[in-house]
C-alpha positions as a Markdown table, in Angstrom:
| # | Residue | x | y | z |
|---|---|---|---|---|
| 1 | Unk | 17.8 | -5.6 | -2.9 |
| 2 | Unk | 20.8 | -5.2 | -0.5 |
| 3 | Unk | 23.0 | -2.2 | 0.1 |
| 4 | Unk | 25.9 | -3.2 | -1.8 |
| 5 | Unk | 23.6 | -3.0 | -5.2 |
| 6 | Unk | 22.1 | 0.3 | -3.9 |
| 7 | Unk | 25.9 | 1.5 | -3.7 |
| 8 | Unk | 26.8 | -0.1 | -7.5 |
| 9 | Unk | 23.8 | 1.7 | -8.3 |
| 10 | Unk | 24.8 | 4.8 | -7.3 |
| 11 | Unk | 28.4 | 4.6 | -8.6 |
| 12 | Unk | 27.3 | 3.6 | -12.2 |
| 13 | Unk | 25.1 | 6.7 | -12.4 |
| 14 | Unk | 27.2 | 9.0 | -11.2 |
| 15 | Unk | 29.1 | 7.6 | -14.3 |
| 16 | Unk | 25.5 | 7.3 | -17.0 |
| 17 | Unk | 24.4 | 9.7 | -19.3 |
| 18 | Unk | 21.7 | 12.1 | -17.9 |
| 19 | Unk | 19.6 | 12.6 | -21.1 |
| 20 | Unk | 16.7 | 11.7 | -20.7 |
| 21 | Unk | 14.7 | 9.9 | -23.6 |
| 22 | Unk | 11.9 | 11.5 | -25.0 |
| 23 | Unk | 8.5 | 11.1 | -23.8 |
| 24 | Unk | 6.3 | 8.7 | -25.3 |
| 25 | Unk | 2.8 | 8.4 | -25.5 |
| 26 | Unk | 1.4 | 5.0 | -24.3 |
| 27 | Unk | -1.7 | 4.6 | -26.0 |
| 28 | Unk | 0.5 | 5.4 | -29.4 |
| 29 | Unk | 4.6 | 4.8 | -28.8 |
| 30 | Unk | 6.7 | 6.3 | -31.2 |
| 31 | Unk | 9.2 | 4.4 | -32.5 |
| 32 | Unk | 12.8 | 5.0 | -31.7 |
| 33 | Unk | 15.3 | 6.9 | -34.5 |
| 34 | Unk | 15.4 | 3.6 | -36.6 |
| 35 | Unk | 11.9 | 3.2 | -36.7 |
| 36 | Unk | 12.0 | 0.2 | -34.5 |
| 37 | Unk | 9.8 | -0.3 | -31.1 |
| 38 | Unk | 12.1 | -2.5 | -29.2 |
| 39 | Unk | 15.7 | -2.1 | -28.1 |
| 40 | Unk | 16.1 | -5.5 | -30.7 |
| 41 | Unk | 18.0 | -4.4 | -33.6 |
| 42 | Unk | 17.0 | -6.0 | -36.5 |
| 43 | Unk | 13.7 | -6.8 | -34.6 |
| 44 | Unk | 10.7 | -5.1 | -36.5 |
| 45 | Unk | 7.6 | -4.9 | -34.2 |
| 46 | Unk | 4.1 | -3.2 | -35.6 |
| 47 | Unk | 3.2 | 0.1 | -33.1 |
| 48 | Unk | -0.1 | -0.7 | -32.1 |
| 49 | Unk | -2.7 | 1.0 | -29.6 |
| 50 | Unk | -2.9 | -0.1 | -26.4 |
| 51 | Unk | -6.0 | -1.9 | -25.9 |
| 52 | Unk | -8.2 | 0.1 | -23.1 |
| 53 | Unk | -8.4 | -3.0 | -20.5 |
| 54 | Unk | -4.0 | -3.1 | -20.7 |
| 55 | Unk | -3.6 | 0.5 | -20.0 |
| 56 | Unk | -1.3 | 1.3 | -17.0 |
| 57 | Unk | -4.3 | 2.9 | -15.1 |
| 58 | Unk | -6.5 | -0.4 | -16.1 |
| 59 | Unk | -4.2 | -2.4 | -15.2 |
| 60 | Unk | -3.6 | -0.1 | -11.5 |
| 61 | Unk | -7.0 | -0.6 | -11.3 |
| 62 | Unk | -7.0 | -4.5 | -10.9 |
| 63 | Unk | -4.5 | -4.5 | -8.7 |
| 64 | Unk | -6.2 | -1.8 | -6.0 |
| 65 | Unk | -9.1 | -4.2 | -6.5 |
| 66 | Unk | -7.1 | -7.6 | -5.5 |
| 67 | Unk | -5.2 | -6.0 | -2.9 |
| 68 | Unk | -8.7 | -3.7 | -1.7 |
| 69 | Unk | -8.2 | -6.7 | 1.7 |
| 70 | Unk | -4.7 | -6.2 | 2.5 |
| 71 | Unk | -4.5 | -5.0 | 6.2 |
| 72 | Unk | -0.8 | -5.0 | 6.7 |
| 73 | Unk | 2.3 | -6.5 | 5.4 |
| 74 | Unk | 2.2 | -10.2 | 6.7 |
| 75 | Unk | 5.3 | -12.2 | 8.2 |
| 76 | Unk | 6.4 | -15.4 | 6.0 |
| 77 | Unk | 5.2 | -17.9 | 8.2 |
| 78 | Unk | 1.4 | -16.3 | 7.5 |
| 79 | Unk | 1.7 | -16.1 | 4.0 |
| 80 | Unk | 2.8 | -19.9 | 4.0 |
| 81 | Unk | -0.2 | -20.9 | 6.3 |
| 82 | Unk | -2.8 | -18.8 | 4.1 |
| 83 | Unk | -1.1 | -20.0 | 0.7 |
| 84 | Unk | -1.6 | -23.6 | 2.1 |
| 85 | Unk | -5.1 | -23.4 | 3.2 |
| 86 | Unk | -6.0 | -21.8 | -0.9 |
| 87 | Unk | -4.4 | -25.0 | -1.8 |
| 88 | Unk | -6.8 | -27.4 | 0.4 |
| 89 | Unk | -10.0 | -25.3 | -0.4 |
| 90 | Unk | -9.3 | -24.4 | -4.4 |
| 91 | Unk | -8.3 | -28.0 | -6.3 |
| 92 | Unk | -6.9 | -25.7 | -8.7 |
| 93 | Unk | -4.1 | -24.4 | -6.8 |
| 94 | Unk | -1.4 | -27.1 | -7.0 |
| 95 | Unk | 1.1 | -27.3 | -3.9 |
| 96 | Unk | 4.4 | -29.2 | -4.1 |
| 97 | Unk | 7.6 | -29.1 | -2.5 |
| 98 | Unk | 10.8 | -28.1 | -5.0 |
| 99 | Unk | 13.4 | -28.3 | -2.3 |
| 100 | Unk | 14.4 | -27.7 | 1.5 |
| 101 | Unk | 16.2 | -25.1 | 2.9 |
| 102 | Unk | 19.4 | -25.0 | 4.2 |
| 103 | Unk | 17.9 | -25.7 | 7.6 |
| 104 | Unk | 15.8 | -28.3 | 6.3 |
| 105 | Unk | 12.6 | -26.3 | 6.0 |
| 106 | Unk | 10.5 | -26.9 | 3.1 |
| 107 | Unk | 10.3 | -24.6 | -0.1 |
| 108 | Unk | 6.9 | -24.3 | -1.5 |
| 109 | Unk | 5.5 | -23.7 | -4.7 |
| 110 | Unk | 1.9 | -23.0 | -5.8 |
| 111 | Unk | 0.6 | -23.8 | -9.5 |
| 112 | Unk | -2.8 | -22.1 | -10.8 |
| 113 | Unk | -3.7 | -22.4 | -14.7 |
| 114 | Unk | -2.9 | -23.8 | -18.2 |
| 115 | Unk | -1.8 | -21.0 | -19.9 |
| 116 | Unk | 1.1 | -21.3 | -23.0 |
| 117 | Unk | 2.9 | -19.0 | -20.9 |
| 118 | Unk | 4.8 | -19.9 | -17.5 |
| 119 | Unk | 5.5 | -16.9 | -14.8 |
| 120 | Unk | 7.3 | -17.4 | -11.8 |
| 121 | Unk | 7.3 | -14.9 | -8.9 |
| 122 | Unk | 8.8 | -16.0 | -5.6 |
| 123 | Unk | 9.1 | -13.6 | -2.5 |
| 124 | Unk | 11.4 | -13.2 | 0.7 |
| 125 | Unk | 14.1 | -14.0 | -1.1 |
| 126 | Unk | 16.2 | -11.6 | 1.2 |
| 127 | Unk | 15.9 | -11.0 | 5.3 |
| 128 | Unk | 12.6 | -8.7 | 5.5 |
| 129 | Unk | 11.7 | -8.2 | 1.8 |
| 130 | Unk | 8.2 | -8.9 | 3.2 |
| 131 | Unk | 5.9 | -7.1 | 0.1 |
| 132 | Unk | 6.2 | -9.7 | -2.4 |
| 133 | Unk | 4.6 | -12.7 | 0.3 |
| 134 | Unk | 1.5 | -10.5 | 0.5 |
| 135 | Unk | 1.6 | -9.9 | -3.3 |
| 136 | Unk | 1.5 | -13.5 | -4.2 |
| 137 | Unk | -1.3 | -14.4 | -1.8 |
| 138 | Unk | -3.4 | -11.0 | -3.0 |
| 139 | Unk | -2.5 | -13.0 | -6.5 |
| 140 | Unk | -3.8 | -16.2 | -5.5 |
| 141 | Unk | -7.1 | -14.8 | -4.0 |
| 142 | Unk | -7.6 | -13.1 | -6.8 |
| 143 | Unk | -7.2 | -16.1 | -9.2 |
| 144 | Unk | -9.5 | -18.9 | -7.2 |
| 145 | Unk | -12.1 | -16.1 | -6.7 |
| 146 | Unk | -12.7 | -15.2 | -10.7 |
| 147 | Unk | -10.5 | -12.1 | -11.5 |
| 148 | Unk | -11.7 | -11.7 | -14.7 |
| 149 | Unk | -8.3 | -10.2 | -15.8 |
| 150 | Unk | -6.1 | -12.4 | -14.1 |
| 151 | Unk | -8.1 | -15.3 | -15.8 |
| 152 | Unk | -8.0 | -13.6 | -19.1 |
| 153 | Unk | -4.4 | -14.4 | -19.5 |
| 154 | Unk | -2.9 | -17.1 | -21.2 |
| 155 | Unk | -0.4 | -17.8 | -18.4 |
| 156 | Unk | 0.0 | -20.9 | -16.0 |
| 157 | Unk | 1.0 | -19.1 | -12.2 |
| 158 | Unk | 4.3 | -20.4 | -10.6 |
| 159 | Unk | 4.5 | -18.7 | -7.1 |
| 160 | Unk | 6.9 | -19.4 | -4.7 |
| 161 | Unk | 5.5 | -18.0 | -1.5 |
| 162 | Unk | 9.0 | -17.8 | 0.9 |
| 163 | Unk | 12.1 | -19.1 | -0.5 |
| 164 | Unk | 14.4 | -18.3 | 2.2 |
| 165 | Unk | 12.6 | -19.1 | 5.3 |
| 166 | Unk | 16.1 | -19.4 | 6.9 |
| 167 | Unk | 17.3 | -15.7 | 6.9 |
| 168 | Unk | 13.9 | -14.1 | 8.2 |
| 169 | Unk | 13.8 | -12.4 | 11.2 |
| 170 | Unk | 12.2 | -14.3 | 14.6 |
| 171 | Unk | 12.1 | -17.4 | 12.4 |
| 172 | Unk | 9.2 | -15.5 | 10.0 |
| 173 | Unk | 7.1 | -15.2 | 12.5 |
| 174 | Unk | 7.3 | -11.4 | 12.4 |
| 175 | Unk | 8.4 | -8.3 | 10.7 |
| 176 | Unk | 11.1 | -6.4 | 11.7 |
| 177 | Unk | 14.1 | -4.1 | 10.4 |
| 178 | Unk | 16.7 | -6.0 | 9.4 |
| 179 | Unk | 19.4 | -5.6 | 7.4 |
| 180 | Unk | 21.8 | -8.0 | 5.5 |
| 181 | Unk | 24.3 | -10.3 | 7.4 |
| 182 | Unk | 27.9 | -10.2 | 4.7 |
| 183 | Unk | 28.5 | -13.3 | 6.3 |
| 184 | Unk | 25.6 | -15.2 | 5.1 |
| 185 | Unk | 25.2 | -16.4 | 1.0 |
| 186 | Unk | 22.5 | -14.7 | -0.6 |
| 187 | Unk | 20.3 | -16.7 | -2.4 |
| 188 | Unk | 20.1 | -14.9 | -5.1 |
| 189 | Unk | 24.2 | -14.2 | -5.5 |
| 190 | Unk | 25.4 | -17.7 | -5.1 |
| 191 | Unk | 26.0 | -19.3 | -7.9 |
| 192 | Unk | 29.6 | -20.2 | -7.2 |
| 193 | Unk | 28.9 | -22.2 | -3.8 |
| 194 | Unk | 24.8 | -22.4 | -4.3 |
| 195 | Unk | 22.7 | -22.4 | -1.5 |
| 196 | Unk | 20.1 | -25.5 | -1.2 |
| 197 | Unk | 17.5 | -22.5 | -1.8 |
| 198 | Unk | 19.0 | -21.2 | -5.0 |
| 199 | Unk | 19.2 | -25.3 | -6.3 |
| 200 | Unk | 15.9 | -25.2 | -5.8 |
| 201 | Unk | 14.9 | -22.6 | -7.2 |
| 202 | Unk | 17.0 | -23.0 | -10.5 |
| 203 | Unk | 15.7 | -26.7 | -11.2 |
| 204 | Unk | 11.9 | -25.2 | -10.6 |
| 205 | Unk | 12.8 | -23.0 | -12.8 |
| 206 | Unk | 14.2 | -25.0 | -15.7 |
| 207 | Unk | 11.4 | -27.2 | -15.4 |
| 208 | Unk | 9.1 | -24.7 | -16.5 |
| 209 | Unk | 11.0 | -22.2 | -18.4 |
| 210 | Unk | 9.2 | -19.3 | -17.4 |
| 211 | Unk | 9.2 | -16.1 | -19.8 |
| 212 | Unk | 9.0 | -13.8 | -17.2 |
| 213 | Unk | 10.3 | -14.0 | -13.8 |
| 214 | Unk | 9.5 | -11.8 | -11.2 |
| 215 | Unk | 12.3 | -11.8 | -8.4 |
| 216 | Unk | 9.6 | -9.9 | -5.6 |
| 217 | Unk | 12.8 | -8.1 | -3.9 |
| 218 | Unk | 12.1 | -4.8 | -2.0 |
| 219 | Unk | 13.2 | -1.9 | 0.2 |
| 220 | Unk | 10.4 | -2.9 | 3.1 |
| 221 | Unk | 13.2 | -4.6 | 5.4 |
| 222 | Unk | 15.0 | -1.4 | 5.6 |
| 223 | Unk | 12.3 | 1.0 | 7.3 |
| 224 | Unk | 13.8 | 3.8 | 5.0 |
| 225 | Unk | 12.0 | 6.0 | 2.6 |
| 226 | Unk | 13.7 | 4.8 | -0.6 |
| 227 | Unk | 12.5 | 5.9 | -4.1 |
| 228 | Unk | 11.2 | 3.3 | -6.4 |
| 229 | Unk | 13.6 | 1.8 | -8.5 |
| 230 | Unk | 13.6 | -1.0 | -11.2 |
| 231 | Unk | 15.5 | -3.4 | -12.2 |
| 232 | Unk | 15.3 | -5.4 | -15.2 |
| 233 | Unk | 17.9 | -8.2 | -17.0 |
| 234 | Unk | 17.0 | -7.1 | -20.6 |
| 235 | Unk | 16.2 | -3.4 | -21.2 |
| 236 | Unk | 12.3 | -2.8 | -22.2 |
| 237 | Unk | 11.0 | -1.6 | -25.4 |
| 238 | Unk | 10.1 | 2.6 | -25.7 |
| 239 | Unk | 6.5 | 2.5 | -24.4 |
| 240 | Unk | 7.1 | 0.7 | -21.7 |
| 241 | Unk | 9.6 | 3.2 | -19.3 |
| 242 | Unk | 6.3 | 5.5 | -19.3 |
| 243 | Unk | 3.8 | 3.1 | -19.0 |
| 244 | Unk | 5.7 | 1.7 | -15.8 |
| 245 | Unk | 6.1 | 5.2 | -14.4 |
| 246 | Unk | 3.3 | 6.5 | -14.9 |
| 247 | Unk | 1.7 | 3.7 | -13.2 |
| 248 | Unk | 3.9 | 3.3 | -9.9 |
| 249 | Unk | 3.6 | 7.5 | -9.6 |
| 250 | Unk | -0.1 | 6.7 | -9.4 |
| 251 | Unk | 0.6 | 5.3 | -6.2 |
| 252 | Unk | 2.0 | 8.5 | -4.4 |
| 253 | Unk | 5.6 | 6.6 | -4.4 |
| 254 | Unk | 8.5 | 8.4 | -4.7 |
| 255 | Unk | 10.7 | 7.6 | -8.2 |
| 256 | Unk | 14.3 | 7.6 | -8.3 |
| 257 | Unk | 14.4 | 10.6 | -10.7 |
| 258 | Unk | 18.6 | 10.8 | -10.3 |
| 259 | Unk | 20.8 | 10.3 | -13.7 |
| 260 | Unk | 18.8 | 8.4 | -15.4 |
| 261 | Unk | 19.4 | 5.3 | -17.8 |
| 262 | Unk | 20.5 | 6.5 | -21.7 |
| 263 | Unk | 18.0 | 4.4 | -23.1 |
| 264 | Unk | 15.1 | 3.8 | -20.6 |
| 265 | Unk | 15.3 | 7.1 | -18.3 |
| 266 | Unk | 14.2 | 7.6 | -14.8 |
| 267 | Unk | 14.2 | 4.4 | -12.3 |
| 268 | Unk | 15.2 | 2.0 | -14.9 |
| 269 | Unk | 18.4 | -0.1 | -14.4 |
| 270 | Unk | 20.0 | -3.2 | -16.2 |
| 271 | Unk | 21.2 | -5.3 | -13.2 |
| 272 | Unk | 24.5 | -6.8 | -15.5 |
| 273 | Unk | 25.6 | -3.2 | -15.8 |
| 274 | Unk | 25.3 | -2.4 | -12.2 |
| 275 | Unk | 26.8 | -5.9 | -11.1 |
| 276 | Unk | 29.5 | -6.2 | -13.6 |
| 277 | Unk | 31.8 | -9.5 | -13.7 |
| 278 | Unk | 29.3 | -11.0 | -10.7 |
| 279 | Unk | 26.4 | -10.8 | -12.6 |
| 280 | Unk | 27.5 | -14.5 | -13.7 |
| 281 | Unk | 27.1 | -15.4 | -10.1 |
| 282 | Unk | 23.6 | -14.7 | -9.5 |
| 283 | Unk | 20.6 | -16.6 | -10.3 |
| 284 | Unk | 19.3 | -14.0 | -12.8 |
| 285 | Unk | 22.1 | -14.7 | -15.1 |
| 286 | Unk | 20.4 | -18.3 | -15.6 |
| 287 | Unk | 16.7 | -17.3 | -15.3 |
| 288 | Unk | 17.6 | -14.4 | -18.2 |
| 289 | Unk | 17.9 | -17.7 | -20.3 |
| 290 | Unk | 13.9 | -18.2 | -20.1 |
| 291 | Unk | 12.9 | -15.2 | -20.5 |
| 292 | Unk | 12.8 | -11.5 | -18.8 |
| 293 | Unk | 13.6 | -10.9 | -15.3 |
| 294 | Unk | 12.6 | -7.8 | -13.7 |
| 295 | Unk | 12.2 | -6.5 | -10.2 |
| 296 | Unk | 10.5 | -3.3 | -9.0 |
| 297 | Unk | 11.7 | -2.3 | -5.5 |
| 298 | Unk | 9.2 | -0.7 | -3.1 |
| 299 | Unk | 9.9 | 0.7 | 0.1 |
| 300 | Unk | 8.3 | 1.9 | 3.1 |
| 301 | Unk | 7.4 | 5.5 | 2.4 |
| 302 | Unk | 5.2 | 8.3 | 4.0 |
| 303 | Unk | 1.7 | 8.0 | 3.7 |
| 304 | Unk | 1.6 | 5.0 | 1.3 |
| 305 | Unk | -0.4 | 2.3 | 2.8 |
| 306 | Unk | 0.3 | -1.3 | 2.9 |
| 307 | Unk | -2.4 | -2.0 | 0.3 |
| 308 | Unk | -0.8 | 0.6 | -2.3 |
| 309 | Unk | 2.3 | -1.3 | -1.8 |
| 310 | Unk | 1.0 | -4.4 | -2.6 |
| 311 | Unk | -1.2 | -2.8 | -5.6 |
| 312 | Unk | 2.4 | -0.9 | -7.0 |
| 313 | Unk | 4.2 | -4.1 | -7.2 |
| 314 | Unk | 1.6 | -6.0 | -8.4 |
| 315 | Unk | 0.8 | -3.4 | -11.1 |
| 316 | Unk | 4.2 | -4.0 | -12.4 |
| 317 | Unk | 4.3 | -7.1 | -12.6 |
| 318 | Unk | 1.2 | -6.9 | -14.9 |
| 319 | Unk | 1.9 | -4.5 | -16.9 |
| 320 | Unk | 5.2 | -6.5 | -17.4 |
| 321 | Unk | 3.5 | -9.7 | -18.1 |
| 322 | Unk | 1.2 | -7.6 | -20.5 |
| 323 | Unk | 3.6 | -6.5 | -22.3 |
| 324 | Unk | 5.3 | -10.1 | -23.1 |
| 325 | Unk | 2.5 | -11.4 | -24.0 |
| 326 | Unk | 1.5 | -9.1 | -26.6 |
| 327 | Unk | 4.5 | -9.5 | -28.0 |
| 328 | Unk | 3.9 | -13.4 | -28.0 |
| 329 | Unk | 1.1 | -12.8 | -29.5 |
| 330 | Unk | 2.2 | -10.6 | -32.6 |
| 331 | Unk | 5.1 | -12.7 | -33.1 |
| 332 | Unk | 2.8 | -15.6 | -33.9 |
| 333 | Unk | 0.6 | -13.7 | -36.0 |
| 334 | Unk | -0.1 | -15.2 | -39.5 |
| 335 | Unk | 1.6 | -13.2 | -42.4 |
| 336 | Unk | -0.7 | -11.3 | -44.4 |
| 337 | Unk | -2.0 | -13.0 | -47.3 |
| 338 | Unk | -0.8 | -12.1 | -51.0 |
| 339 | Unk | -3.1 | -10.3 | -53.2 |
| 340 | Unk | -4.1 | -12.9 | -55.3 |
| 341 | Unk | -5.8 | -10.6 | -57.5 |
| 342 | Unk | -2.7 | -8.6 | -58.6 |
| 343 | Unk | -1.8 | -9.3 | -62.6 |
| 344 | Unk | 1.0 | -11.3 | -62.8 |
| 345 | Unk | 3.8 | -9.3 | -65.4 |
């Protein structure tokens, strides 16, 4: 995410509420002071157990397995040359072109699955946000090869490997520090004078209607040591704060611990609040409409490897999708029977 969100973010907490919410257990959430487990009002939701297999350290634990291969952080050009060669080996991976780029290159997008329920993740969408390339083709090995988990869910895979070709440094042939140009439109903050990228990725988009959409932006490009922060378009239900930390912390990456959010506590932003009046400009304000929208930025820290970073942003991702799925699931749960055996007065 660029600078000028990193200084929003720290203007609105300077301005937040530091209490902290209480902890809550993830195998058993409590529900919050109206006896409600989502931020919904009027939304009941049953607290359940977390099943064993979509516990945050399961769910760490496939990732570290699908990203086990990662040898470094790869430029977009490789990602797109890998992602294309799945594609002609695996007649389950779907390839089509959704657009061009404003220099004419063109976008593609990668479709795996027949699940009920669409998720879209598409990466580089800034100069140097390299992390999310590698996630997707970590993703995509794991799928064609038999992840059990990854095949377990009821989800049809929308990946965008490289949306904004354009913008990355040495034509995306390589990886370098980089930092944002105020001249040039971001793709994602363009909504007023839209880039052919951000077109693109909008009409995807509302052909599929994803319920969660993973915008893969990071801190890589910057070479800095920046703690992980999230940000998210709708804030998440009480469990899932903990679940999230507990998991990245896993990792050995650093967690923005300042002023934390009233409601979700450490690391946890709602982009609107931190974007204010331009929030209407930016893609997220139309992909919101289909579902959540969430991004977890990693960054380049001290003795965290290129495959943990992978693993850390994948993890999230997962755990995300986890959680939107069960509550799919329970809200198309049949109502219990009546008791047919109860005198009538």
């Amino acid at each position: 995410m660029n600078r000028l969100f990193l200084s929003l973010l720290t203007i609105l907490h300077a301005c937040a509420s530091t209490q902290a919410p209480p902890e809550v257990n993830e195998a058993n959430p409590e529900p919050d002071e109206n006896g409600l487990s989502t931020l919904h009002a009027g939304e009941v939701q049953t607290v359940r157990e977390i099943p064993m297999e979509h516990t945050s350290e399961a769910i760490a634990t496939v990732a570290k397995s699908l990203s086990s291969q990662v040898d470094s952080i790869l430029p977009p050009l490789q990602v797109l040359s890998e992602c294309h060669a799945l594609a002609r080996a695996h007649e389950d991976v779907l390839e089509a072109e959704i657009g061009r780029t404003e220099s004419g290159h063109p976008i593609k997008a990668y479709e795996f699955g027949h699940g009920q329920t669409h998720v879209l993740l598409y990466a580089f969408p800034d100069p140097g946000e390299a992390v999310g390339g590698t996630t997707i083709l970590s993703l995509l090995h794991g799928l064609v090869n038999g992840n059990e988990h990854l095949l377990s869910l009821d989800v049809t895979w929308h990946f965008i490997p490289c949306l904004n070709l354009d913008d990355q440094p040495d034509g995306g042939r390589t990886l370098s520090a980089v930092f944002r140009d105020p001249r040039v439109r971001e793709v994602d903050w363009c909504l007023s004078n839209p880039r052919s990228e951000t077109t693109a990725l909008l009409d995807y988009a509302a052909n599929i209607s994803p319920a969660f959409t993973f915008p893969l932006h990071d801190e890589y490009h910057s070479r800095e040591s920046i703690p992980l922060y999230v940000i998210v378009c709708e804030p998440l239900d009480s469990a899932m704060p903990e679940r999230i930390r507990t998991c990245m912390q896993s990792f050995g990456l650093l967690w923005q611990e300042e002023n934390p959010h009233e409601v979700m506590g450490t690391g946890f932003n709602v982009l609107s609040d931190l974007a204010g009046a331009e929030y209407a400009n930016s893609t997220f304000s139309i992909l919101e409409k289909y579902g959540q929208v969430a991004s977890c930025e990693v960054s380049q820290q001290e003795g965290v490897s290129a495959p943990a970073l992978v693993a850390a942003q994948m993890s999230f991702g997962l755990i995300m999708l986890d959680a939107i799925l069960q509550k799919q699931a329970m809200r198309t749960e049949p109502a219990a029977a009546p008791d047919v055996d109860k005198p009538r007065r």
